[in-house]
CHARMM-style PDB file with segment names, atoms N, HN, CA, C and O in Angstrom:
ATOM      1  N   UNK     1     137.504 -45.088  36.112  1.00  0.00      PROA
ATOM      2  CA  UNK     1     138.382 -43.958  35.951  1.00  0.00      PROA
ATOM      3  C   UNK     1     138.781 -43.851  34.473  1.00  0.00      PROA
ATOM      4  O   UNK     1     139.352 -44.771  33.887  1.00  0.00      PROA
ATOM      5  N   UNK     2     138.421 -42.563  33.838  1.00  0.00      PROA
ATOM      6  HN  UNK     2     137.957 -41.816  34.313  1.00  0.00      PROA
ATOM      7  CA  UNK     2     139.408 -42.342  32.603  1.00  0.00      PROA
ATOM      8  C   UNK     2     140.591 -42.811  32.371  1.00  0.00      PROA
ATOM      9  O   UNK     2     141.460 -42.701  33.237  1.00  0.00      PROA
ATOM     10  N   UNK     3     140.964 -43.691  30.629  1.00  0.00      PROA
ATOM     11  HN  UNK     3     140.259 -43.781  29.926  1.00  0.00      PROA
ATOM     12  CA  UNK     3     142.454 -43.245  30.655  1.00  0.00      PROA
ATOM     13  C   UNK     3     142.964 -42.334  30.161  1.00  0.00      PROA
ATOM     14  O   UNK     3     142.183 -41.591  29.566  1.00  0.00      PROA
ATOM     15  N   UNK     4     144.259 -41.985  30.148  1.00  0.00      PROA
ATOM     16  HN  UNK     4     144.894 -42.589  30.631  1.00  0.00      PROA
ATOM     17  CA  UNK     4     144.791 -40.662  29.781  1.00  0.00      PROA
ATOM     18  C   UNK     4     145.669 -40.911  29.410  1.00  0.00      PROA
ATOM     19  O   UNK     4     146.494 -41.033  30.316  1.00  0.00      PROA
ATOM     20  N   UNK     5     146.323 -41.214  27.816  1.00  0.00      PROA
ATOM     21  HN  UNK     5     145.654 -41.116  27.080  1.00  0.00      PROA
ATOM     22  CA  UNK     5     147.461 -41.523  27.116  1.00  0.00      PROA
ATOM     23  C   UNK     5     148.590 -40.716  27.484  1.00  0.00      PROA
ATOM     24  O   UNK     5     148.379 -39.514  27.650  1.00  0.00      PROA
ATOM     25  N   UNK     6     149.774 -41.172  27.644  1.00  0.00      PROA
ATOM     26  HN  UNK     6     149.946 -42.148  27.509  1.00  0.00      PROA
ATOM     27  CA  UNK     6     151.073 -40.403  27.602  1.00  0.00      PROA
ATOM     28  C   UNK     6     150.623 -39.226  26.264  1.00  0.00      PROA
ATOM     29  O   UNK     6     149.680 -39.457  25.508  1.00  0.00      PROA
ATOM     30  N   UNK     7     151.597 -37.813  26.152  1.00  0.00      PROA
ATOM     31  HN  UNK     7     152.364 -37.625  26.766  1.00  0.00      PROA
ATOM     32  CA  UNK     7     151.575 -37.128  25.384  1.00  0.00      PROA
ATOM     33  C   UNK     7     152.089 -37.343  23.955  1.00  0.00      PROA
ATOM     34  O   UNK     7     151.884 -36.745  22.899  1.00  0.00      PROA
ATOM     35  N   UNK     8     153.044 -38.720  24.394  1.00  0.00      PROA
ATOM     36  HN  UNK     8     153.210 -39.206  25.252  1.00  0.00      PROA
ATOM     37  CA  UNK     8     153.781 -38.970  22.885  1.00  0.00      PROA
ATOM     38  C   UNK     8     153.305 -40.785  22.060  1.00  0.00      PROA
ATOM     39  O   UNK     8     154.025 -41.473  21.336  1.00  0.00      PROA
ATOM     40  N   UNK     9     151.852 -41.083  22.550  1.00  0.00      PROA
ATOM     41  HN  UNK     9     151.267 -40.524  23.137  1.00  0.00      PROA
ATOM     42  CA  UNK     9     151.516 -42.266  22.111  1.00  0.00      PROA
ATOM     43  C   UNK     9     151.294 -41.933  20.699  1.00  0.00      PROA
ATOM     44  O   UNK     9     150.937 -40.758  20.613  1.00  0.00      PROA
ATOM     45  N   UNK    10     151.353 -42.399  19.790  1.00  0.00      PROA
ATOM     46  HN  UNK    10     151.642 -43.354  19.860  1.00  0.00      PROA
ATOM     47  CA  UNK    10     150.770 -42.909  18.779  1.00  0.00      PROA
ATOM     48  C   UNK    10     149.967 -43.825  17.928  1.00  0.00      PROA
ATOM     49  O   UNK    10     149.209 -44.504  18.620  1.00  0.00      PROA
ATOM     50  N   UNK    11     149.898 -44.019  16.911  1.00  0.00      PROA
ATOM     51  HN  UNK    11     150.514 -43.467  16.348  1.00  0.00      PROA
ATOM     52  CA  UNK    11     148.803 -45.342  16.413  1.00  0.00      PROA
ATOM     53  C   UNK    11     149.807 -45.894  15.880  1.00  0.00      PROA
ATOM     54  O   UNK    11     150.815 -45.257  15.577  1.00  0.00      PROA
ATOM     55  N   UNK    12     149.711 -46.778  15.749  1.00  0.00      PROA
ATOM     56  HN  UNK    12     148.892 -47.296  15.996  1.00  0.00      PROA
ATOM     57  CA  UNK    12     150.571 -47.677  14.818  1.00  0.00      PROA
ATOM     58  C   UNK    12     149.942 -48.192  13.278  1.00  0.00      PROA
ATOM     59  O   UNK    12     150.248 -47.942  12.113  1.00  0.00      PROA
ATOM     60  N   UNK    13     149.111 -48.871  13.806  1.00  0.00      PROA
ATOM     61  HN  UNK    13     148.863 -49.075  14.753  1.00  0.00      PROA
ATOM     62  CA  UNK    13     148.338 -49.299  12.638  1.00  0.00      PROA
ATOM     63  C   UNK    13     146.648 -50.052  13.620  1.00  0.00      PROA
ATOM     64  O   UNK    13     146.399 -50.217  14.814  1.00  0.00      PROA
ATOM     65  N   UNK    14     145.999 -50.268  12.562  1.00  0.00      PROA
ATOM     66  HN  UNK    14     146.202 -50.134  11.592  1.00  0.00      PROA
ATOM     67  CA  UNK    14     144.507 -50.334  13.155  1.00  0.00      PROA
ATOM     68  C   UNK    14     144.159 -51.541  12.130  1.00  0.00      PROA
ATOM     69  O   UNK    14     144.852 -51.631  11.116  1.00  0.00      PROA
ATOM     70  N   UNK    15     143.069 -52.510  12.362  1.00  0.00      PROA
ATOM     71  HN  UNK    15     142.506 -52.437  13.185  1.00  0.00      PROA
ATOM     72  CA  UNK    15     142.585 -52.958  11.671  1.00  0.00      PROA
ATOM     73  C   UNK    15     140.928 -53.057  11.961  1.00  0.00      PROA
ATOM     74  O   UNK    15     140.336 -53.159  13.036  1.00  0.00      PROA
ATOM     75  N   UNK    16     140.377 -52.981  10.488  1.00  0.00      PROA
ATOM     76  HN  UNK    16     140.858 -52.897   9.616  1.00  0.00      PROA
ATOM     77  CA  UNK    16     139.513 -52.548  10.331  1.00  0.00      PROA
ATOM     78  C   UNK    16     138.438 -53.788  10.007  1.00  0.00      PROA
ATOM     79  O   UNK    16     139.218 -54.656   9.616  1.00  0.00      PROA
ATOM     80  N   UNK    17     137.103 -54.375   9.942  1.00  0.00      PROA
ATOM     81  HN  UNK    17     136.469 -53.670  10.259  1.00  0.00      PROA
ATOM     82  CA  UNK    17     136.490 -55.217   8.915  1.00  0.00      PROA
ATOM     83  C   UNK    17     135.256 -54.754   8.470  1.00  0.00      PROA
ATOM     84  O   UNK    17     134.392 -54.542   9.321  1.00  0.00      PROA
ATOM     85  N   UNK    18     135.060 -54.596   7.527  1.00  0.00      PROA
ATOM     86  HN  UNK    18     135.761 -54.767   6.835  1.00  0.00      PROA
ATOM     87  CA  UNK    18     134.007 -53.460   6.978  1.00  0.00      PROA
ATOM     88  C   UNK    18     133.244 -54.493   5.895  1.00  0.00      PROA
ATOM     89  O   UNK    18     133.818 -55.393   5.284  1.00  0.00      PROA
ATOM     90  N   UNK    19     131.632 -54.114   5.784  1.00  0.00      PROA
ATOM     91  HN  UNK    19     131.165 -53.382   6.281  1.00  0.00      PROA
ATOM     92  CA  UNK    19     130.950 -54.857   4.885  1.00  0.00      PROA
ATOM     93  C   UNK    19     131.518 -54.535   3.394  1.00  0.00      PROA
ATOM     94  O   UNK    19     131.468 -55.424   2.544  1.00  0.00      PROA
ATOM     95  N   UNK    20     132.003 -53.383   3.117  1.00  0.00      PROA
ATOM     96  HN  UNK    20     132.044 -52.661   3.809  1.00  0.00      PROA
ATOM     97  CA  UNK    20     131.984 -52.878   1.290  1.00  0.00      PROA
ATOM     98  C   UNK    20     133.768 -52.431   1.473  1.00  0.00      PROA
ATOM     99  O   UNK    20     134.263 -51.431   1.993  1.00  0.00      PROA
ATOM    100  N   UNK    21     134.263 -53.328   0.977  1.00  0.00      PROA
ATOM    101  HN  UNK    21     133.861 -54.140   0.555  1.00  0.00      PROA
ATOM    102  CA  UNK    21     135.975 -52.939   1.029  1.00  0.00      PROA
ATOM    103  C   UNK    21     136.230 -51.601  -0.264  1.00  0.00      PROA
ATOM    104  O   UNK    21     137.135 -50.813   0.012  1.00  0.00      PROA
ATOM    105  N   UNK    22     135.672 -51.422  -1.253  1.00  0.00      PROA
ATOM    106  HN  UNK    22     134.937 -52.062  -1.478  1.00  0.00      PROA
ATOM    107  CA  UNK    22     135.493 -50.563  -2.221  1.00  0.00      PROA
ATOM    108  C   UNK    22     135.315 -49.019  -1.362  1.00  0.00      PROA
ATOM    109  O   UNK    22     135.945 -48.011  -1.041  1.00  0.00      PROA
ATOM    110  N   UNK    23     133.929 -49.688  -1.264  1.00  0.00      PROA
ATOM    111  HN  UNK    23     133.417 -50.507  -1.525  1.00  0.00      PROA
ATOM    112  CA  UNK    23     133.458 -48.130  -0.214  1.00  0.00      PROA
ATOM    113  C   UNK    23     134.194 -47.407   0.739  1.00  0.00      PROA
ATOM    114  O   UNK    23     134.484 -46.211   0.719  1.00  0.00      PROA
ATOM    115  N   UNK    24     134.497 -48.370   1.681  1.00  0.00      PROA
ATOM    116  HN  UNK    24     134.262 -49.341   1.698  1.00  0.00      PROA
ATOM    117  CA  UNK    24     135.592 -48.027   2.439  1.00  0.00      PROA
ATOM    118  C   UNK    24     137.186 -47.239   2.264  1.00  0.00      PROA
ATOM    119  O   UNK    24     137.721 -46.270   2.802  1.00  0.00      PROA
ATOM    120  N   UNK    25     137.562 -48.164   1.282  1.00  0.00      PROA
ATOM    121  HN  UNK    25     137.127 -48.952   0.845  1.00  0.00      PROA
ATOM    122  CA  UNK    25     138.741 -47.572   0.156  1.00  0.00      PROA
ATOM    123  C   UNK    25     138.496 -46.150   0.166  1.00  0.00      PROA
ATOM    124  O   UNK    25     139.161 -45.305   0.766  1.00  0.00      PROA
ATOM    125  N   UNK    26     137.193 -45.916  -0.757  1.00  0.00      PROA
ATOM    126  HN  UNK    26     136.653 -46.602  -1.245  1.00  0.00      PROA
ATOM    127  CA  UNK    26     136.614 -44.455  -1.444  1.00  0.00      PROA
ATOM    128  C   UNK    26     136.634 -43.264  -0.215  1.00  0.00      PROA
ATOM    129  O   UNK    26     136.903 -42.074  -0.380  1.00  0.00      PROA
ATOM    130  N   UNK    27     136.350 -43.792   0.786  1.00  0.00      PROA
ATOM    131  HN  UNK    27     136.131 -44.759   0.921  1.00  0.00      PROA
ATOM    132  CA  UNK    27     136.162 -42.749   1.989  1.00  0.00      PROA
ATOM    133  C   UNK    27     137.606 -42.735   2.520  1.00  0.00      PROA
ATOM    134  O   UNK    27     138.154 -41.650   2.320  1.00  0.00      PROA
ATOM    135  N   UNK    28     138.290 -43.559   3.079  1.00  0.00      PROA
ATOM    136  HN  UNK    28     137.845 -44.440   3.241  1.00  0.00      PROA
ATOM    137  CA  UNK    28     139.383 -43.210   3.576  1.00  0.00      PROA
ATOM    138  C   UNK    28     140.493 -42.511   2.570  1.00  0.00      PROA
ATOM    139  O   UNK    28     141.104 -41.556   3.052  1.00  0.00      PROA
ATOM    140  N   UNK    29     140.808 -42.900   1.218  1.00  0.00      PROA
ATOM    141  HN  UNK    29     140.312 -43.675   0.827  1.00  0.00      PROA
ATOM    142  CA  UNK    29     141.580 -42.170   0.306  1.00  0.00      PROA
ATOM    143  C   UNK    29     140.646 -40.570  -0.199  1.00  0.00      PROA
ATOM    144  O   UNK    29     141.175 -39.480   0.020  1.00  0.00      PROA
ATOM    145  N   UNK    30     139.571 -40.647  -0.716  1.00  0.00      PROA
ATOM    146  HN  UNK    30     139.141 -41.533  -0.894  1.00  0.00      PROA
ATOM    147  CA  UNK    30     139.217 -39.857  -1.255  1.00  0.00      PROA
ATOM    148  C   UNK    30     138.276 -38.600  -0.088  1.00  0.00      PROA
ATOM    149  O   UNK    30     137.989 -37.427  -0.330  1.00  0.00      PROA
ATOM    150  N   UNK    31     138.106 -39.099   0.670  1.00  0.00      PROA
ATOM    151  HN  UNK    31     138.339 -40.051   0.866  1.00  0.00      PROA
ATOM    152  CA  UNK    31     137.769 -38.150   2.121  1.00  0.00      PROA
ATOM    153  C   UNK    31     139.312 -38.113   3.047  1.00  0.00      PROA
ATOM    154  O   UNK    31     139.889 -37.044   2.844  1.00  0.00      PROA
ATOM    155  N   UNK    32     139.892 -38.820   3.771  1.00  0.00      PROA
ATOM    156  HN  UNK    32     139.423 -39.688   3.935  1.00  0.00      PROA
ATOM    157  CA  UNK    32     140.446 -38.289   4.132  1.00  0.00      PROA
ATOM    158  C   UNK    32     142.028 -38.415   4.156  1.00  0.00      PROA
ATOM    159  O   UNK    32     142.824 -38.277   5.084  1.00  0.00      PROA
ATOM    160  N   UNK    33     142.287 -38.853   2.249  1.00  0.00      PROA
ATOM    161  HN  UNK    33     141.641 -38.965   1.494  1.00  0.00      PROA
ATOM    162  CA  UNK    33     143.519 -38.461   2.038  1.00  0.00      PROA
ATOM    163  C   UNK    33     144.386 -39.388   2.171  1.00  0.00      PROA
ATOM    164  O   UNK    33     145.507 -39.247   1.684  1.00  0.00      PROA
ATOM    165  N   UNK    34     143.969 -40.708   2.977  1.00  0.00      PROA
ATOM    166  HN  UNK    34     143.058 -40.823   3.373  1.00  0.00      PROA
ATOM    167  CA  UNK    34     144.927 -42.136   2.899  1.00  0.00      PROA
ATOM    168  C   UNK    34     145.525 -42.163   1.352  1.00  0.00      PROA
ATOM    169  O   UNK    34     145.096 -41.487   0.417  1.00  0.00      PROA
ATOM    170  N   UNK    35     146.542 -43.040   1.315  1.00  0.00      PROA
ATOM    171  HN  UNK    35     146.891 -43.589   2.075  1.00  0.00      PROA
ATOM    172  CA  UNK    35     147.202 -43.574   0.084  1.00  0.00      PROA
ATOM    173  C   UNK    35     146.904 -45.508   0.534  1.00  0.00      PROA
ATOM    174  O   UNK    35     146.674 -46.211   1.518  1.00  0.00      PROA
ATOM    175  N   UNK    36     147.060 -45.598  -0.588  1.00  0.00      PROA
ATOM    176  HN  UNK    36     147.247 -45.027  -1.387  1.00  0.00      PROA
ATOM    177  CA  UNK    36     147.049 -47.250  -1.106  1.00  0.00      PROA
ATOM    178  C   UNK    36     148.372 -47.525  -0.897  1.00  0.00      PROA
ATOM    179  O   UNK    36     149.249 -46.785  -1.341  1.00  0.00      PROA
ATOM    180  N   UNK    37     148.663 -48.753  -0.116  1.00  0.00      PROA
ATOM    181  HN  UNK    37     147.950 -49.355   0.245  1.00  0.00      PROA
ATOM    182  CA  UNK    37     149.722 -49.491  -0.070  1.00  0.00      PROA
ATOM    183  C   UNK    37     149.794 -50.622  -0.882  1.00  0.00      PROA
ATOM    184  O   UNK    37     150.681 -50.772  -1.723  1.00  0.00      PROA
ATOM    185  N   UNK    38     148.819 -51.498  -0.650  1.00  0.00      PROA
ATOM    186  HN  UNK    38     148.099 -51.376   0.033  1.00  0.00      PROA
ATOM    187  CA  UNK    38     149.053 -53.114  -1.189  1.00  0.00      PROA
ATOM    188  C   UNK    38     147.735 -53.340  -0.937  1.00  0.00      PROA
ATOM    189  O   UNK    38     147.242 -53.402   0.189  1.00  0.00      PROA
ATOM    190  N   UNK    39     147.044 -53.488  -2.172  1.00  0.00      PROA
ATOM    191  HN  UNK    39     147.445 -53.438  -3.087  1.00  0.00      PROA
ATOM    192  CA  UNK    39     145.410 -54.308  -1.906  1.00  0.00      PROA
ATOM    193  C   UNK    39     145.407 -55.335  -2.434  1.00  0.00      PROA
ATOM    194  O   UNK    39     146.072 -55.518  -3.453  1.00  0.00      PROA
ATOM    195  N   UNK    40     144.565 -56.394  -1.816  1.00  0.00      PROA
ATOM    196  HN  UNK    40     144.024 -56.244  -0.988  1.00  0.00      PROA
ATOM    197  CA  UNK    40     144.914 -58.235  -2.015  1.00  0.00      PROA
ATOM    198  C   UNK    40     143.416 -58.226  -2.588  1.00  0.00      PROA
ATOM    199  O   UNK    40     142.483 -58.374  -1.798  1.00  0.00      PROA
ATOM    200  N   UNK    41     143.256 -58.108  -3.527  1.00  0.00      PROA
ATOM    201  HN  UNK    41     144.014 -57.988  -4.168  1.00  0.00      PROA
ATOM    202  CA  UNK    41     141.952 -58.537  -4.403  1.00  0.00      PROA
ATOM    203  C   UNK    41     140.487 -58.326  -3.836  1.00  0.00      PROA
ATOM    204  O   UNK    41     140.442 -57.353  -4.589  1.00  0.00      PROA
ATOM    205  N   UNK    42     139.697 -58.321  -3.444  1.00  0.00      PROA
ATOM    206  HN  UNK    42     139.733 -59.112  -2.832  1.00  0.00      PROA
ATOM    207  CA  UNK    42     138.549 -57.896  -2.677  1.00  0.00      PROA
ATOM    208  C   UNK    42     138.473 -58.101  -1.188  1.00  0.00      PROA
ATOM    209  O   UNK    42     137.530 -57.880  -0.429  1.00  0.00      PROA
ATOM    210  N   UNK    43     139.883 -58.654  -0.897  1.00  0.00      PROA
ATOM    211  HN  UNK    43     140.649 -58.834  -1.514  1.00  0.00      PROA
ATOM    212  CA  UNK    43     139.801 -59.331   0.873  1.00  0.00      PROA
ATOM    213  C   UNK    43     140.613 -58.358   1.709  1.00  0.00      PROA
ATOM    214  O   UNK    43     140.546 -58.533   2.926  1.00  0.00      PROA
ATOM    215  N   UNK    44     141.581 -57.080   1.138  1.00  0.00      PROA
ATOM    216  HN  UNK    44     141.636 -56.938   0.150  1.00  0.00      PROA
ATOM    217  CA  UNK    44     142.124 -56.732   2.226  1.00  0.00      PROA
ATOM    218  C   UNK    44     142.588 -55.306   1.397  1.00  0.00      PROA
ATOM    219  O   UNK    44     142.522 -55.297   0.168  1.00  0.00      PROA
ATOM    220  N   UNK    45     143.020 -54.206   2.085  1.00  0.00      PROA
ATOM    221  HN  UNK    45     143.073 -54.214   3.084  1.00  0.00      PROA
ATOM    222  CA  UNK    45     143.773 -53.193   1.785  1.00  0.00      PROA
ATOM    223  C   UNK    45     144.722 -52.804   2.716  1.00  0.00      PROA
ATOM    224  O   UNK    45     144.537 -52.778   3.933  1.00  0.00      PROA
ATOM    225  N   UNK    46     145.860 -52.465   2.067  1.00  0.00      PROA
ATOM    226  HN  UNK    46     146.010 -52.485   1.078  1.00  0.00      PROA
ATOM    227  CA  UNK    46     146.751 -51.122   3.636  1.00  0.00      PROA
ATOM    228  C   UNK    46     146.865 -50.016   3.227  1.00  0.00      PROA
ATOM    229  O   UNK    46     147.359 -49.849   2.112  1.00  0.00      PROA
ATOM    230  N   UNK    47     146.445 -48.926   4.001  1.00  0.00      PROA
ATOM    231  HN  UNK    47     146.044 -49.061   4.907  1.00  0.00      PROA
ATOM    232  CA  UNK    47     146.264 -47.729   3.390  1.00  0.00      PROA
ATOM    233  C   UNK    47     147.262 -47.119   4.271  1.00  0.00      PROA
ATOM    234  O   UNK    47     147.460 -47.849   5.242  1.00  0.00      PROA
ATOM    235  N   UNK    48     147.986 -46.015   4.290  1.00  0.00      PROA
ATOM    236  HN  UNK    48     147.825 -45.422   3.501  1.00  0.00      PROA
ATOM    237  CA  UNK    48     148.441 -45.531   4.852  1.00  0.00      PROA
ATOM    238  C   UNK    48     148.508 -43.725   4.901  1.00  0.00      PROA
ATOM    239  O   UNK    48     148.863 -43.103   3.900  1.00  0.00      PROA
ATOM    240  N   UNK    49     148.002 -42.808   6.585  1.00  0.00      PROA
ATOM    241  HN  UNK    49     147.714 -43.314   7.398  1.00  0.00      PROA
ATOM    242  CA  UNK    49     147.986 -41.749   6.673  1.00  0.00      PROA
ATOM    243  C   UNK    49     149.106 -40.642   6.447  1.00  0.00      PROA
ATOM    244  O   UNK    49     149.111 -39.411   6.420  1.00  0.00      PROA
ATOM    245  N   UNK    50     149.917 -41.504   6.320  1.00  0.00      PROA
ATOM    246  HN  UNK    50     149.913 -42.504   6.343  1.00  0.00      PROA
ATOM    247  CA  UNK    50     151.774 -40.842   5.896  1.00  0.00      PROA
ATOM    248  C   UNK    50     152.075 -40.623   7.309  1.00  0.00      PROA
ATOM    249  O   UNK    50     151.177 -40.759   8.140  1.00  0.00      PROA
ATOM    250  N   UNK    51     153.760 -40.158   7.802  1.00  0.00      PROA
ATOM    251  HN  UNK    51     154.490 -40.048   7.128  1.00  0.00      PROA
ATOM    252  CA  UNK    51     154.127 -40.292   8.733  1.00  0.00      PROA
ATOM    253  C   UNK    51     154.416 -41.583   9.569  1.00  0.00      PROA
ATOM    254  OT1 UNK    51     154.874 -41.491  10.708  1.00  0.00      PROA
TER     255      UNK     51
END
């Protein structure tokens, strides 16, 4: 059976592990507008969609 989220769920936060942390960066800020929170040297980023 499908699930079917309440109308008022949200995301909270997601984590991600991706081969190219750069690349990744480049697409989520520069495609779709994330901001940079705190990036830990080549091992981690938090980006955030606002809201």
């Amino acid at each position: 059976m499908p699930y079917t989220a309440a109308a008022d769920t949200r995301v909270g936060h997601i984590h991600l592990k991706v081969a190219d942390l750069d690349r990744a960066i480049a697409f989520y800020r520069d495609v779709l507008g994330f901001e940079i929170q705190q990036r830990y040297g080549d091992q981690a980023v938090f980006l955030s969609a606002g809201g």
